[in-house]
C-alpha positions as CSV (number, residue, x, y, z in Angstrom):
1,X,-21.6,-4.8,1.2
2,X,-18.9,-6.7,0.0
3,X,-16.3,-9.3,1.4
4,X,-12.9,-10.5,0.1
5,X,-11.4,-13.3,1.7
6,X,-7.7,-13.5,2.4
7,X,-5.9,-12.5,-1.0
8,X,-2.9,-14.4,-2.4
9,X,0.6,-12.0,-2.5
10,X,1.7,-10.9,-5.9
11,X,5.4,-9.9,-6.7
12,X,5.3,-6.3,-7.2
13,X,9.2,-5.6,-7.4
14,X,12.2,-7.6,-6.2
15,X,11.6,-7.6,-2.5
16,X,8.4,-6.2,-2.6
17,X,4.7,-8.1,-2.8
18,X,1.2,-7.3,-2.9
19,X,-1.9,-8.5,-1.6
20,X,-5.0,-6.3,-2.6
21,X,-7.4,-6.2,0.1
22,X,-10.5,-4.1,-1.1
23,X,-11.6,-1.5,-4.0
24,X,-14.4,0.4,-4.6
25,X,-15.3,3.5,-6.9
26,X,-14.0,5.8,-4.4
27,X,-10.8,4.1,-3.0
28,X,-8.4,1.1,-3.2
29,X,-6.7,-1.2,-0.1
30,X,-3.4,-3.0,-0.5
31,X,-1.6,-4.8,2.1
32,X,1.9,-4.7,1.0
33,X,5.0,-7.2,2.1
34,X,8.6,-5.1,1.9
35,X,11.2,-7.6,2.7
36,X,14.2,-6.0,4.9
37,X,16.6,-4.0,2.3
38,X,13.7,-4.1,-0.2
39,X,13.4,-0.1,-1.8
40,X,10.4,1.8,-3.5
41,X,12.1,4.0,-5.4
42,X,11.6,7.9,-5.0
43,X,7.9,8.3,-7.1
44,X,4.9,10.4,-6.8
45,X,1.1,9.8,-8.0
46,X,-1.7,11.8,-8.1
47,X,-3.6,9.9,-5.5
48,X,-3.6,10.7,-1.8
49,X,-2.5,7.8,0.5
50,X,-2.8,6.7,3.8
51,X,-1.2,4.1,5.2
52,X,0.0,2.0,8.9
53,X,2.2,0.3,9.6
54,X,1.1,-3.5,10.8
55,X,4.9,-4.9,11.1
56,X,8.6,-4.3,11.1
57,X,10.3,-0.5,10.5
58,X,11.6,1.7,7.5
59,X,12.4,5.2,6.1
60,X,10.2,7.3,4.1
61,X,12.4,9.5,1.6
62,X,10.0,13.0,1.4
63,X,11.4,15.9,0.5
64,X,15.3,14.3,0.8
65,X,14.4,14.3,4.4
66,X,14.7,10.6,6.0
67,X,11.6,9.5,8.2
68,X,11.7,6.7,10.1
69,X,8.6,4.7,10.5
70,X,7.4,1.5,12.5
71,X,4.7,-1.0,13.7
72,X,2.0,1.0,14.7
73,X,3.2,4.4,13.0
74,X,0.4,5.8,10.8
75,X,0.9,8.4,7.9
76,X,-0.4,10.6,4.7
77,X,0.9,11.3,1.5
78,X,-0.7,14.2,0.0
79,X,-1.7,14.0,-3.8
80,X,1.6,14.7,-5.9
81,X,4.5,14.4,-3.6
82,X,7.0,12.7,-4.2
83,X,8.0,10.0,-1.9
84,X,10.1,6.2,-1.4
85,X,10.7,3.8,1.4
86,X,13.6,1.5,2.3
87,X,12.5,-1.7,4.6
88,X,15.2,-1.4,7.5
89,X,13.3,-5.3,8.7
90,X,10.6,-7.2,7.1
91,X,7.9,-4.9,7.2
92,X,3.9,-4.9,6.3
93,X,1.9,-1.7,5.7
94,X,-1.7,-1.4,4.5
95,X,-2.5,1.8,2.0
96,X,-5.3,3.3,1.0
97,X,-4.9,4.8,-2.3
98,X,-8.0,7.8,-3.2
99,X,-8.8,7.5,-5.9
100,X,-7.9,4.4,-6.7
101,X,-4.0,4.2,-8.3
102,X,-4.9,2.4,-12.0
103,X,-1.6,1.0,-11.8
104,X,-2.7,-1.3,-8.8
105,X,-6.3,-2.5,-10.4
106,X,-4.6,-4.8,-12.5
107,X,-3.6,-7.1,-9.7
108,X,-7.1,-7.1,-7.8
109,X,-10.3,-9.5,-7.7
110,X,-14.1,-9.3,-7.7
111,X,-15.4,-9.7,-4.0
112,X,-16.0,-13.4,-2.5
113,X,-19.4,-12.3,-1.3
114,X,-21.1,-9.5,-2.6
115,X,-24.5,-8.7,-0.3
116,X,-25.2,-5.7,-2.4
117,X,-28.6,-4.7,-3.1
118,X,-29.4,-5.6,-6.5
């Protein structure tokens, strides 16, 4: 087992900030911060990700279909399609990223406690 502590926020894009949660082999959690107006443009990866929504309310851009989203909406993103969001408040989502997106790895930590077997 391991434990990470609270995690500072790191400045992903204008209007958007990161706070890596937890990572493994298998998977990686991010907490992100999209101020309101803040956009991720229209990407894809091949990771599958899961995410909820913790606070505030947006718009998913799949497919050119619009999909709004808030607090306590929950969602997947298959491996591959293409996707974007637009904060329509100050919203906070967790993702879960499998298998990890290498993209993100640069901006987490080793664990705070690590109760691993050695």
């Amino acid at each position: 087992m391991k434990i990470w502590r609270r995690n500072s926020w790191v400045r992903i894009k204008e209007n958007v900030s990161a706070s890596p949660l937890s990572f493994g082999d298998e998977c990686l959690m991010m907490l992100f911060k999209i101020e309101a107006g803040g956009k991720v443009e229209v990407h894809q990866h091949p990771q599958a990700q899961y995410g909820v929504v913790i606070k505030g309310r947006g718009v998913f851009i799949v497919g050119g279909r619009y999909i709004e989203i808030s607090e306590g909406d929950s969602y997947y993103i298959p491996p591959g399609e293409e996707h974007g969001f637009s904060a329509l408040e100050d919203t906070q989502v967790i993702d879960i990223f499998i298998p990890p997106r290498e993209d993100y790895m640069k901006y987490v930590r080793r664990a705070d406690e690590d109760f691993s077997r050695k």
